[in-house]
C-alpha positions in Angstrom: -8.5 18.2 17.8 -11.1 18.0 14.6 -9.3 18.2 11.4 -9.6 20.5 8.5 -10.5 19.6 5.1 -8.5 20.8 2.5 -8.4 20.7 -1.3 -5.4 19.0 -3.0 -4.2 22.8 -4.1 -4.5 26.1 -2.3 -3.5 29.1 -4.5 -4.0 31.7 -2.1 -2.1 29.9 0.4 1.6 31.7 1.6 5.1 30.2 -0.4 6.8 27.5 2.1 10.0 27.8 2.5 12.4 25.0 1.9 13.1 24.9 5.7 9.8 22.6 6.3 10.6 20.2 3.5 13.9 20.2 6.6 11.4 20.1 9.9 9.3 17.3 8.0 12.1 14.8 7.1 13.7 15.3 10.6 10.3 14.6 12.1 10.1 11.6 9.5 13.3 10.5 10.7 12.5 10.6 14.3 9.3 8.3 13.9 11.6 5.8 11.9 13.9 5.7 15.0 11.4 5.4 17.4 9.6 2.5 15.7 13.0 0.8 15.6 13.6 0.7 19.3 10.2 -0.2 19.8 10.6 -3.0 17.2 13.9 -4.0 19.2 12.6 -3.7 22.4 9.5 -6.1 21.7 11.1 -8.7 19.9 9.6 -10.9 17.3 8.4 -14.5 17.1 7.2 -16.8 15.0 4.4 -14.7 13.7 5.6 -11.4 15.8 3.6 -9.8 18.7 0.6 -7.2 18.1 3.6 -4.3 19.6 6.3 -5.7 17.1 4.0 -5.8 13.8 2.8 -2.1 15.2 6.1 -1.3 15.2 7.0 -2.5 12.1 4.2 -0.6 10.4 5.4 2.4 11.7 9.0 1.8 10.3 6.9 1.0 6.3 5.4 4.5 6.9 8.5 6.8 7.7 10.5 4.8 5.7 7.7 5.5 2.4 7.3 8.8 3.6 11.0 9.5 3.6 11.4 8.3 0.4 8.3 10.0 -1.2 9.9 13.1 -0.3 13.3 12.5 -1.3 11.7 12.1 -4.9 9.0 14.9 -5.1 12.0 17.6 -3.5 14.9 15.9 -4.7 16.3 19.1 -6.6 16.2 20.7 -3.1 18.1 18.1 -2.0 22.0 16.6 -2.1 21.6 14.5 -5.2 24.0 11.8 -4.4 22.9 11.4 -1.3 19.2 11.1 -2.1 19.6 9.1 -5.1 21.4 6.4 -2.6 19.3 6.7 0.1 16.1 6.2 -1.9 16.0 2.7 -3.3 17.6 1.6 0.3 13.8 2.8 1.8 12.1 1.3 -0.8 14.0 -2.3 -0.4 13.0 -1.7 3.2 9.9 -0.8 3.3 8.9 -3.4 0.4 10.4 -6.7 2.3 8.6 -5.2 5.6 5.2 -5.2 4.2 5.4 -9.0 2.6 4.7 -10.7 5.6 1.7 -8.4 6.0 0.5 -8.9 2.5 0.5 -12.5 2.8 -1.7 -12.5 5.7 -3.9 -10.0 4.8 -4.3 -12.2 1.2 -5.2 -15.2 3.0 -7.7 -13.4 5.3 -9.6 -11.5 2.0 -9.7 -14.7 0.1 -11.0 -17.0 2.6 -13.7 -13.9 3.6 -14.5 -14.3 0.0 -15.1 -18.1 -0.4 -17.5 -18.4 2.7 -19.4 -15.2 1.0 -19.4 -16.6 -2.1 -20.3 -20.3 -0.2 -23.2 -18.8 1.1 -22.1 -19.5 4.5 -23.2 -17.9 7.8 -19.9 -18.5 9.6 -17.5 -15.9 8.5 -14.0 -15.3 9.7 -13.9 -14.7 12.8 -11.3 -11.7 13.8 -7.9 -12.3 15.4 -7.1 -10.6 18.5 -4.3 -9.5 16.9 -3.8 -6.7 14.4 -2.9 -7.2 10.7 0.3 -9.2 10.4 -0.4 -11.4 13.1 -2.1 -15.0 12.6 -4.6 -14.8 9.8 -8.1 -15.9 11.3 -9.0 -19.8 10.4 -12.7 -19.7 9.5 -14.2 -23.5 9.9 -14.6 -25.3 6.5 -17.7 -27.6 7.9 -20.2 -25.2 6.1 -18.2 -24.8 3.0 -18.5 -27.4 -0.3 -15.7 -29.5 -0.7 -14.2 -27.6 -3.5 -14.4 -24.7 -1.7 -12.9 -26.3 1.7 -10.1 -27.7 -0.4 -9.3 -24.1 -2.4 -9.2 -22.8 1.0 -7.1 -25.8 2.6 -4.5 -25.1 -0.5 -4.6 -21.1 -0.3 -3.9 -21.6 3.3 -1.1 -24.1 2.4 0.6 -21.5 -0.3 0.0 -18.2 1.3 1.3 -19.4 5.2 4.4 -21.1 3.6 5.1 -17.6 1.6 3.9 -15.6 4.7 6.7 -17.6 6.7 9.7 -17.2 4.1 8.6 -13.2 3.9 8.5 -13.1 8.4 12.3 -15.3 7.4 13.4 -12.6 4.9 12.2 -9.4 7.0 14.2 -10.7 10.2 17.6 -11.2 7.9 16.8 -7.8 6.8 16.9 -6.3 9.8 20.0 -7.9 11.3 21.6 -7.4 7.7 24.7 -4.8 7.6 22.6 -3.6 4.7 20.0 -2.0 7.3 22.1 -1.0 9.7 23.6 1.2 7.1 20.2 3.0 5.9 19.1 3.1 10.5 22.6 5.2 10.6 21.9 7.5 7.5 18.2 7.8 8.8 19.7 8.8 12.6 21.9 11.4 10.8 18.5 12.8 8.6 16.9 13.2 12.5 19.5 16.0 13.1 20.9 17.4 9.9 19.1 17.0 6.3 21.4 17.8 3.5 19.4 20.4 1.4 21.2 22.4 -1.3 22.4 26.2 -0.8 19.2 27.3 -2.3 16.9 25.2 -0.9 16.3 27.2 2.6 15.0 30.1 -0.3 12.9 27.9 -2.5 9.0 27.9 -2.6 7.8 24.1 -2.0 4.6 24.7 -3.5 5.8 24.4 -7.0 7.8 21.1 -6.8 4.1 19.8 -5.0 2.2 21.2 -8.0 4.5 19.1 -10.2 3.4 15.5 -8.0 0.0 16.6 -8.6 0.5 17.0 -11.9 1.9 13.9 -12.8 -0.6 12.6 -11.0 -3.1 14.4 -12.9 -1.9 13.0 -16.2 -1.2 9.0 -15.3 -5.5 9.7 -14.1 -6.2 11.5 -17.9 -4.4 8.3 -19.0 -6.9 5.7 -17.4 -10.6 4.6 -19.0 -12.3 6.7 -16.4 -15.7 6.6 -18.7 -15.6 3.1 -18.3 -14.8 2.8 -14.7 -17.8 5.2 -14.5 -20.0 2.8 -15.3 -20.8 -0.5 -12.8 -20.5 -3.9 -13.9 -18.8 -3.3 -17.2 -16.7 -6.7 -16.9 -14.0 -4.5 -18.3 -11.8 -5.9 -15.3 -12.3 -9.8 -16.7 -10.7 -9.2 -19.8 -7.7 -11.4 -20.1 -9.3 -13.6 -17.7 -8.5 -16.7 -19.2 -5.2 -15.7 -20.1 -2.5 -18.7 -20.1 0.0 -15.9 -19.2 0.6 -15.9 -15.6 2.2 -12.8 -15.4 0.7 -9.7 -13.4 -2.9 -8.8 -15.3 -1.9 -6.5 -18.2 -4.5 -3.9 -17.4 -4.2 -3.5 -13.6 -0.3 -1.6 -14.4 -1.6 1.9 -14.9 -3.9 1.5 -11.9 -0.9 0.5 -9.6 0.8 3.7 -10.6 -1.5 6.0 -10.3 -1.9 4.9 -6.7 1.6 5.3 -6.0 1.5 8.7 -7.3 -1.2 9.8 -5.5 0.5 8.8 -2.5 3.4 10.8 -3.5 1.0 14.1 -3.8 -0.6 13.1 -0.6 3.5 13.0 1.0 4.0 16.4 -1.2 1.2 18.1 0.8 2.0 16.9 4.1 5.0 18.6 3.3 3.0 22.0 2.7 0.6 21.8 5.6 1.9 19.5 8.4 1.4 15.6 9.5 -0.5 14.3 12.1 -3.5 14.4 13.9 -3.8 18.4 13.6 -2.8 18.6 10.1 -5.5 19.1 7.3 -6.8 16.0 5.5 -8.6 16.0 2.0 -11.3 13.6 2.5 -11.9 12.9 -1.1 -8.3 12.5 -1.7 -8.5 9.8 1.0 -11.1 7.9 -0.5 -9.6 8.0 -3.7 -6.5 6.6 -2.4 -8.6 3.7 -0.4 -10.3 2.9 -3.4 -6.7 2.3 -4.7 -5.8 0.3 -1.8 -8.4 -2.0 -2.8 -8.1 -2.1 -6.1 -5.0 -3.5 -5.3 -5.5 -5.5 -2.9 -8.3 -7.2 -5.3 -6.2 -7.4 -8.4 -3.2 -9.4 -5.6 -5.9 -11.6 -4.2 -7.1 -12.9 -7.9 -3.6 -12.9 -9.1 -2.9 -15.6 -6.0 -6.5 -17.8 -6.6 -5.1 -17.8 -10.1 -1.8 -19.4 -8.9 -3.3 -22.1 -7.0 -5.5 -23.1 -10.1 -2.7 -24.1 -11.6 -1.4 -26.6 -9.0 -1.0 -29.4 -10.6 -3.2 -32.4 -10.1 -6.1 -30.7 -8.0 -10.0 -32.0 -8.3 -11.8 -30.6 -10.5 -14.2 -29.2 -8.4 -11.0 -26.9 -6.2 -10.4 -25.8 -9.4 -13.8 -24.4 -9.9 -13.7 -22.8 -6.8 -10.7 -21.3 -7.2 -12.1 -20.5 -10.8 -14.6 -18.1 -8.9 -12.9 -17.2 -6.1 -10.8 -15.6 -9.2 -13.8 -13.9 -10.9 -14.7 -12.5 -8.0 -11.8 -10.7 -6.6 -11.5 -9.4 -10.5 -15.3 -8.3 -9.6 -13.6 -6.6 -6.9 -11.1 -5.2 -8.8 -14.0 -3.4 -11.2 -15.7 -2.6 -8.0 -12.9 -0.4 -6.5 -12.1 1.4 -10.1 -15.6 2.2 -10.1 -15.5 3.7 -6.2 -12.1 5.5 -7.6 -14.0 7.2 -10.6 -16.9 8.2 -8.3 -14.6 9.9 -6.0 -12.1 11.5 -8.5 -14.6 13.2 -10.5 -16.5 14.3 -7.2 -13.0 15.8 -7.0 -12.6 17.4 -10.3 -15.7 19.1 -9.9 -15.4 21.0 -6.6 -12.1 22.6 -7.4 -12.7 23.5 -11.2 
């Protein structure tokens, strides 16, 4: 069935009661189980079938979604209980989507150096889905400098890609998971809401996620975003501090809060195929996606830069493979502006 479009509010919409803030967690729940038994059933290997990463995707959503909503309706809900089960999702669903991250790193910055080579031969795709073995483009039309950054990338990333695949299977043999699958199995049949949650309007606790949301956005330099190829995102370039870049913070949390309003209205008007969808919300939040993914993938060319005793001319390469993804980075705040204020102006 088509889906609806929807803006982020609807005032004339009717108060929801507490009890589908209950339906949607148990629903939540029940998609966590299933994905576990699938994830059980199919087994993983070295670099985990296309059914077991599927599965393990499916566990990162219910697990995010879960815990978005423990946050955004957490006065509805038991407060001990929700203040323990929360970080528990979180520590999940973060060591989960490693392994992923690593090979989906690799894949974006090798894309990158054969676009940036001028090469015809591009990455071919996997048969597998993201998760499974990154594809191996061939080096023969690439520079030396750029076969070599991509030779040392692929070294780095595969070895961290393995120790994440390492640290997600401990995980989920640990006691420590078994403990959040048992509280999860319990959420499936009985969610612990407060005496007056059944009562309570959800509409006001999602017009305070929006909110927020709306005021980390005030806080970002939109004007300048708005404007292409301001070079505003290779400030700092040159940094000797190899921390995290200093101005990609606020962008990182206004994605997470806008997936927390996205969470708060699935709450209000259903999940799944038949629920509404706000397209411009959606493309904000891909836009995000990206900006992250950009601002991880220099972060990572930067790191092997500084590998000691490389050629002069990997270093270069790596040196632009950096200035690019930062490129990207401007790119995707740019795409982000666009689509916000495209926003901001159909609902005023």
């Amino acid at each position: 069935m088509a889906q609806q479009h929807l803006e982020p509010t609807d005032p004339l919409a009717q108060p929801v009661a507490g009890e589908s803030l209950a339906d949607y967690l148990r629903s939540q729940a029940t998609e966590f189980l299933r994905a576990l038994r699938q994830h059980r059933e199919t087994g993983v290997g070295s670099s985990g079938s296309q059914e077991s990463v599927g599965a393990a995707r499916s566990l990162r959503r219910s697990a995010r979604r879960i815990s978005g909503s423990l946050h955004t309706y957490r006065p509805l809900l038991d407060a001990d209980w929700s203040e323990g089960m929360r970080p528990e999702l979180a520590w999940l669903s973060g060591t989960l989507a490693a392994e992923y991250d690593c090979a989906a790193r690799l894949e974006r910055l090798l894309t990158a150096l054969h676009r940036l080579s001028g090469s015809v031969t591009l990455p071919a795709q996997t048969a597998g889905t993201p998760g499974g073995a990154p594809p191996m483009p061939e080096r023969g039309n690439l520079t030396v400098g750029a076969a070599k950054a991509g030779a040392l990338l692929d070294r780095q990333l595969t070895l961290a890609r393995t120790r994440a695949h390492s640290t997600a299977l401990q995980a989920l043999g640990s006691s420590r998971f078994h403990a959040v699958a048992d509280k999860v199995a319990v959420l499936a049949s009985e969610v612990p809401l407060t005496p007056a949650a059944p009562d309570a309007d959800l509409r006001a606790h999602a017009a305070a996620a929006e909110e927020r949301l709306s005021d980390a956005i005030a806080g970002l330099p939109l004007v300048t975003a708005g404007s292409p190829y301001n070079a505003e995102a290779l400030i700092h370039g040159l940094s000797p501090d190899p921390a995290p870049h200093p101005q990609d913070g606020p962008w990182h949390q206004v994605r997470l809060l806008l997936r927390l309003h996205r969470y708060a209205l699935e709450v209000l008007y259903g999940h799944g195929q038949d629920a509404p969808v706000n397209v411009r919300l959606l493309a904000a939040g891909q836009a995000l996606n990206r900006h992250r993914d950009a601002s991880e993938a220099a972060a990572a060319a930067a790191h092997a830069a500084r590998t000691p005793r490389i050629a002069p001319a990997t270093a270069y390469a790596l040196g632009v493979l950096h200035a690019d993804q930062r490129h990207e980075v401007e790119a995707a705040r740019f795409a982000f502006q666009q689509s916000w204020q495209k926003q901001t102006v159909s609902t005023s």
